[in-house]
C-alpha atoms as one frame of an Amber mdcrd trajectory, in Angstrom:
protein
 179.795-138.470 -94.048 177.586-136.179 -91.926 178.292-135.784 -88.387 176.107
-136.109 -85.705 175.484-134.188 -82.717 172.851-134.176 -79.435 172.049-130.993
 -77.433 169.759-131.548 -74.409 167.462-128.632 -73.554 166.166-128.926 -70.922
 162.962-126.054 -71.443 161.094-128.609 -74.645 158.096-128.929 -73.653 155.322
-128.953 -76.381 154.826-129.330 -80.036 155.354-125.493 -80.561 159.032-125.744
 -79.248 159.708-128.866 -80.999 158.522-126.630 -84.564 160.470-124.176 -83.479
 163.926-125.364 -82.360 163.445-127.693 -85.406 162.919-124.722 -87.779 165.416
-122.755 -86.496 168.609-125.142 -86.694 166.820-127.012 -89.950 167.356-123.690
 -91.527 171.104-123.821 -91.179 173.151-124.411 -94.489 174.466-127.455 -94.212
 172.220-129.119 -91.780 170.454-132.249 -92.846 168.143-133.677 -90.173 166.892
-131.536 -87.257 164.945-133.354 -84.579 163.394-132.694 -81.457 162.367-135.181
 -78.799 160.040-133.423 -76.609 160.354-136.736 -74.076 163.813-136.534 -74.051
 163.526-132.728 -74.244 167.025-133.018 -76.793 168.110-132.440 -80.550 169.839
-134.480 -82.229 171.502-132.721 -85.738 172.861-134.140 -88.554 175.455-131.997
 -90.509 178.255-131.201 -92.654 179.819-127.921 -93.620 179.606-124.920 -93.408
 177.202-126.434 -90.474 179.371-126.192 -87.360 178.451-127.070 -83.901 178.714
-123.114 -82.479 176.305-122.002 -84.838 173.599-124.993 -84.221 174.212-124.052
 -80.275 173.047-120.114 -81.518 170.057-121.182 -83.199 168.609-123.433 -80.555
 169.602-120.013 -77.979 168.131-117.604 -80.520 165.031-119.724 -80.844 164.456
-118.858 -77.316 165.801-122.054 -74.963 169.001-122.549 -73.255 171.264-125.530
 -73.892 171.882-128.000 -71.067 174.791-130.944 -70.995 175.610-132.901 -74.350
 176.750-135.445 -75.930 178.783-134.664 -79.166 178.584-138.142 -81.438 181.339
-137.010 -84.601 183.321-139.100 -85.236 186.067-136.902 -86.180
């Protein structure tokens, strides 16, 4: 069962960072669903392994934006 997880960031503002963030954790192995709300400036990620919380948080950072307060919704 995939888990789920939510990462606000706080600098979405547009379409553009919405393609990018989304292309940039979408791209992870194990990553199913990558979407950005550009209202709620957040991404929520669906995943299983090798797909690991630490290395969704580097994407969205190497992507260019900075990760505010979350809410991590696994329920393991």
């Amino acid at each position: 069962m995939p888990k789920a997880l939510i990462r606000a960031v706080p600098g979405i503002t547009c379409g553009q960072c919405r393609q990018a963030i989304e292309g940039a954790v979408g791209a992870l192995p194990g990553v199913t669903v990558a979407d950005v709300s550009t209202g709620a400036r957040a991404v929520a990620v669906l995943y299983d392994a090798p797909a690991e919380p630490a290395g969704i948080d580097a994407a969205i950072r190497g992507a260019g934006y900075r990760i505010g307060q979350y809410t991590d919704g696994s329920t393991s």
